[in-house]
Structure formats: C-alpha cells, structure tokens
N, C-alpha and C positions, 0 to 999 in steps of 0.2 A: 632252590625254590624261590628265595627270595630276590635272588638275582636275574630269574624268569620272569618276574614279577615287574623288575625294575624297569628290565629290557620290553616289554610292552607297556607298560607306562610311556618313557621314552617313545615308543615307535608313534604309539595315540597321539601323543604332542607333535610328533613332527609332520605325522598325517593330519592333523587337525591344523599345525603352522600350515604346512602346503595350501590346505585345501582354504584356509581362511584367508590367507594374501591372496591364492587366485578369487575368491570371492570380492576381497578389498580391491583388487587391481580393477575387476570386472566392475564393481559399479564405484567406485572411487578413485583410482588411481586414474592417472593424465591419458587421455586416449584422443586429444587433438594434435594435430601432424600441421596444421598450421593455421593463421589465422584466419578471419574471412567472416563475409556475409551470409545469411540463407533468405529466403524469401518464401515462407510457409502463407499461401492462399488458403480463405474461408473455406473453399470444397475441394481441397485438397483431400489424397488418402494417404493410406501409410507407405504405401512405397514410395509415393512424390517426395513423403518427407524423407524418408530413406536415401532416395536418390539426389535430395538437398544438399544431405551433411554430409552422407559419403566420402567427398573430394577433402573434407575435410580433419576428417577421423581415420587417425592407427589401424582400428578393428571395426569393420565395418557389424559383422556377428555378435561381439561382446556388446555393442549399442543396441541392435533391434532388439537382445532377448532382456536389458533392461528396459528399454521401452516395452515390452510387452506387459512385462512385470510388473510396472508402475503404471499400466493401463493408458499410456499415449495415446491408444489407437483413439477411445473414443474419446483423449479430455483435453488435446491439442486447442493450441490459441493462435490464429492466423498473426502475422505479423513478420518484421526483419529483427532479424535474429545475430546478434553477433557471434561468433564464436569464438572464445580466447583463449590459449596456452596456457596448459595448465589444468584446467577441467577435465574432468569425471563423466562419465555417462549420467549417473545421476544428478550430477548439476546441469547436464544438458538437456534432458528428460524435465526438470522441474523447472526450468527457465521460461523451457517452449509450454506445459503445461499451466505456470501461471500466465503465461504472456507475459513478461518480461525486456519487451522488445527496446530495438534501440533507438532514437529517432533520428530522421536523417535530414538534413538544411533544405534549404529553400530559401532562393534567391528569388525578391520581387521587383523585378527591375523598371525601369520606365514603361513597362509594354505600350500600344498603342490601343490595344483594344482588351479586353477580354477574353474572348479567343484565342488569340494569342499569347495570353497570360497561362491559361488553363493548357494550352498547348503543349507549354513547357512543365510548368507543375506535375503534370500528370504522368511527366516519364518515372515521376521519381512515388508513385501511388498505385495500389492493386486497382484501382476503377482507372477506366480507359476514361480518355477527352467527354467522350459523346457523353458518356454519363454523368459528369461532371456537370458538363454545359445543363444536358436536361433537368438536376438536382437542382442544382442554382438559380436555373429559368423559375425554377417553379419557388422557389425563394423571392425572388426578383417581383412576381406577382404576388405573394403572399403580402409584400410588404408596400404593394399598390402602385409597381413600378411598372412599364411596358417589358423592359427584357431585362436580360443580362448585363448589357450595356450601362444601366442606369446603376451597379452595383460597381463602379468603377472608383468613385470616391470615399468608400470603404477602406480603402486600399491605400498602404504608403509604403516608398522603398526601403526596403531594409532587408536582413536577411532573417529567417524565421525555421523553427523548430519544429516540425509532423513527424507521427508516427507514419509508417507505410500503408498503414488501413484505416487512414481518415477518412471520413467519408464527407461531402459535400456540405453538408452541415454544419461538422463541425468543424471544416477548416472554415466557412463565412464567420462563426460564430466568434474565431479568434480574431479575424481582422475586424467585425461589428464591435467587441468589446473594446478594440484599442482606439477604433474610432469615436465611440463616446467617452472615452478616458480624454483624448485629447479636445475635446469641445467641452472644455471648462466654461463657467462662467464667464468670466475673463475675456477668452476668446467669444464667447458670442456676445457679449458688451461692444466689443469692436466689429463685428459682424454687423452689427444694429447700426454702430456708427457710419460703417462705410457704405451704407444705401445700396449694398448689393445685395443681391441671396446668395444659398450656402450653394448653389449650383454655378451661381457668376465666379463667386471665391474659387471652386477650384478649375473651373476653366481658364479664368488669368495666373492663377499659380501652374497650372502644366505648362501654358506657355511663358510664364518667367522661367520655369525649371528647364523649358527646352532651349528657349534662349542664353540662358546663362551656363549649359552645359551640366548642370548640377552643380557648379560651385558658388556657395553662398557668398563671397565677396559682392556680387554685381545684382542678388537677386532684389532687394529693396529697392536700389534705383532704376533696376527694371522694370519693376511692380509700378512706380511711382508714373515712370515715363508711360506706360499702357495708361493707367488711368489717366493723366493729361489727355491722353487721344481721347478714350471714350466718353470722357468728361465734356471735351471739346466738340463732340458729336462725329470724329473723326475716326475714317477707318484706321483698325489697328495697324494691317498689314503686315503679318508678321507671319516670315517665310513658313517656320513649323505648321503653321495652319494648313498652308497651301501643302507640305509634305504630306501630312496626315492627311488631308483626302485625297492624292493621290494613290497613297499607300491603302485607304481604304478600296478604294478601286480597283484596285489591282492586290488586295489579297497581303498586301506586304512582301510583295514579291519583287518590286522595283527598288532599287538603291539609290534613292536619288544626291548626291554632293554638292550640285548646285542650283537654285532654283531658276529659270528664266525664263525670259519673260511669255513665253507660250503657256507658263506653269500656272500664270495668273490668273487665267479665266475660267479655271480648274471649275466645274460646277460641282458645290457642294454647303450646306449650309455652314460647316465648319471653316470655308477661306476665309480670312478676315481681308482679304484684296479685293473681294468680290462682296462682299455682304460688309454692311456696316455695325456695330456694336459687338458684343461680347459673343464666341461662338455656344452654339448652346449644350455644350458639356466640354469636359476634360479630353487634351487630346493624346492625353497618353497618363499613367498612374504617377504620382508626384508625389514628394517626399515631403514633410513635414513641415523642414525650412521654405520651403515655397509658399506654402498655404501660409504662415506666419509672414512671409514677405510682403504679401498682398493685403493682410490684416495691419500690417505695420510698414505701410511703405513709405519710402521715402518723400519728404516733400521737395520736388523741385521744379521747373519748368523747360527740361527737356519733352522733345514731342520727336526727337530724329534720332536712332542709333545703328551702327555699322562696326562691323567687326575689325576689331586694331590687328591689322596683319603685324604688326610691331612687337606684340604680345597674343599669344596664339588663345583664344578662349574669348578673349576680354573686347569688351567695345571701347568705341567712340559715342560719348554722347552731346547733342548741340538740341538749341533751339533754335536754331540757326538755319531754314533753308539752304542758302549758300554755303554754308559749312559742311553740311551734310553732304550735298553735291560735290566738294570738294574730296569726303573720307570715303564717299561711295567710291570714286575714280580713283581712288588709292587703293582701295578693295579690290576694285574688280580690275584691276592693273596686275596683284598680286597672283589672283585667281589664275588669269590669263601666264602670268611669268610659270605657273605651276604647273601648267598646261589641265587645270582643272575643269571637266567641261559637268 
C-alpha cells in the first residue's frame, strides 16, 4: 500500500514537473530565433502584430496564447520594438505593453531646406512627410512665422536620438530646447556687439559652413572675410548662394560641381552675385561652430578667397585684387586639368 502510495506521489511530481516547465518554457523560456526590429503602428491589430514578430519567434502559437493571456490585444503601445536572444514570451508581451521601445538615430545634416530635411527624417518615423510638413507649418505660425522654412535655425548638425512615434511636436520641441540652451547670455552679448540680427548670424554662418566644407579650421577667417564685404557695402558673392537657388529651382534635383558664369544671374533673393548684403535666411542647417564663427570672427582685412587646389578644402585668402586673380587662375587651371565642368 504504501509503496502504491509512493508510486503516485512520484508520478504527481513528474506530471506536475512536465506540465510546469512546459508552462515555464511557454511564457518564460527563450522563444527568439533571432535578433531584429518590429515596427508595431498606433491602429495596428493583433495579427499585424502577430505578423510583426513572427519572423522572429521559435513558436509562433506559444506567443499568441501568452499574449492573449496578458491581454495584448487591447493594451499594446505603438512604437520600434527590439527583439533580443534570450527572451521569453512574457518579456515580449510586457515590453510591447509598456511601450518599451528603442530609439532609433537621426542624422541632421546640412539639408538645404526643410523639406528636404523632413524628407529624410521621416523614412525613419510612423508619420509620413506630408504630415510632418503640415504639423510643423502650423508650429511655424503659432510661433508668428510665415512657413516652415523660417524654423530652419532651430536646427544644428549633429546626430540625434527619436523614438519611432515622435510626433511633429515633439521632435520641434527637442531641437527648440537645444536651441535656447545654446543662446546663452554670452552669446547674445556678442550678438548685440556684432550689429547683426539672429537671422543675419545664421545666414552668414550657413555660408561659412558651406564654404569652409564643415571644417572648423577656416571658419573664423571665413566669417571675418564675409563681414569685410558686407561691412564694405560689397557684394558677398559666394558661390553656395548661387547653388542654393539653383537647387531651390529645381527641387534639388540638379548637382551642381562647378559654378559658372551663366550661374550668376541666377534670380533669386538668396544669390549673394546678384543681390547685394546678407541673403535673407540660412542656405542650408549649420552646425554650432559656424554660428560661433560669425559671433567670434576673426579680425582681418581679407575681402578675396579661392580655393587652394594645393590642399583640397582649404582656401587662399588675399586682399589683394591681383592676387586673387592670380589664385583664381590657379583654380580654374586645376578645375579644367580635372576635366571638371
């Protein structure tokens, strides 16, 4: 009898082992096959998300019937989702339930416009372009501006951190905040000094930044050389201008490598060839050092620079009419040996 006894004792435990590891296995044990993204949308249902993770789940069955269990269906949180080796159904289930998500980079690079800023952003966001653009427009006015465009000095290059389900809002919100983080005191002390407005500063800093290629060795005595010009009542003339309204023209759809001289007559407020003084905005989003360049530029009495084919980035700079004529024909000697048209 007692040995009857023993023998169902035992058997309880091994049924009770069985059935509790497949219980552990089912909502705890590893049931990812490998690693990867998911992309779970606000009006998504439960199969989308089913069909999400799938590719990347052992048991596609053991997952749905812990999601059911833990009520996925109705308490899901849109967002990107990683998935890692190692996890559980139930750490998958309560990742995507809290929302959890991971966030993914963003690159803001010189763009030219806005537009084409938002163009690229948005590959990597659940809101398409158009929405984008309209959320912003209407930012753009809230904050007493004509469009989108006027929200272009918010912005500096660097690369930056969003969730997948940012919304228009609050991506503005994080470049508005770093933008008044950097207009310390300090800096608008020298704003004041240098008899420009905050709109002059960053249109001569996009064109130091364009000029100088991004590299801050040349941007000071770039900065410096432009205000000589405009100081002097003299046009800037500086080739990026003339690119950027071309590029404006045509969508950014044209490449242009060299500018000439048919480029010059380019109409557009933004040519600094054609129109005399500062153009009136940014011709592309500029990085920090620039705007600092122009705040603290150098002092010198260059008014001529040309690019040193000797050293590939970097210019020549003279006061020197004749000089300059001389480094231009050095330039465009090289151009020509390039077969650059």
């Amino acid at each position: 009898m007692k040995k009857a006894i023993l023998i169902i004792i035992l058997l309880v435990f091994v049924v009770a082992g069985f059935f509790g590891l497949r219980f552990y296995n089912k909502y705890f044990g590893n049931n990812v096959e490998k690693d990867g993204y998911v992309l779970i949308p606000h009006k998504a249902n439960f199969n989308q998300i089913m069909d999400s993770i799938a590719p990347y789940i052992k048991d596609r069955e053991s997952f749905e019937v812990v999601a059911k269990d833990k009520g996925l269906i109705a308490n899901f949180k849109a967002g990107r989702y990683h998935i890692q080796s190692g996890k559980g159904n139930t750490d998958l289930v309560n990742m995507i339930k809290a929302g959890n998500q991971t966030a993914n980079s963003f690159r803001i690079g010189d763009f030219g416009d806005m537009y084409q800023m938002i163009g690229k952003v948005t590959k990597k966001t659940e809101l398409d372009s158009l929405h984008f653009v309209n959320d912003l427009d209407i930012v753009a006015q809230e904050k007493g501006y004509k469009d989108i465009e006027d929200l272009k000095k918010y912005f500096f290059i660097d690369t930056y951190n969003f969730f997948w389900t940012v919304s228009p809002r609050e991506f503005f919100a994080k470049f508005e905040d770093q933008y008044n983080e950097f207009w310390t005191s300090e800096r608008k002390n020298k704003e004041q000094q240098s008899g420009l407005s905050r709109e002059q500063i960053y249109a001569l800093a996009s064109i130091v930044y364009k000029e100088s290629g991004g590299k801050k060795d040349e941007m000071k005595t770039i900065a410096g050389l432009y205000l000589n010009r405009y100081r002097k009542g003299m046009k800037l003339q500086s080739d990026p201008t003339v690119i950027y309204a071309i590029n404006k023209q045509t969508n950014f759809k044209e490449s242009i490598k060299r500018v000439l001289y048919k480029h010059l007559s380019t109409p557009s407020p933004y040519n600094t060839y054609a129109n005399a003084g500062i153009p009136p905005g940014p011709i592309c989003v500029v990085d920090k050092n620039s705007v600092d360049a122009v705040l603290n530029a150098e002092s010198n009495n260059y008014i001529f620079m040309c690019a040193d084919p000797a050293r590939f980035g970097y210019h020549k700079f003279t006061a020197s009419a004749e000089e300059h004529a001389v480094n231009a024909k050095a330039y465009q000697d090289w151009l020509n040996s390039k077969n650059i048209k």
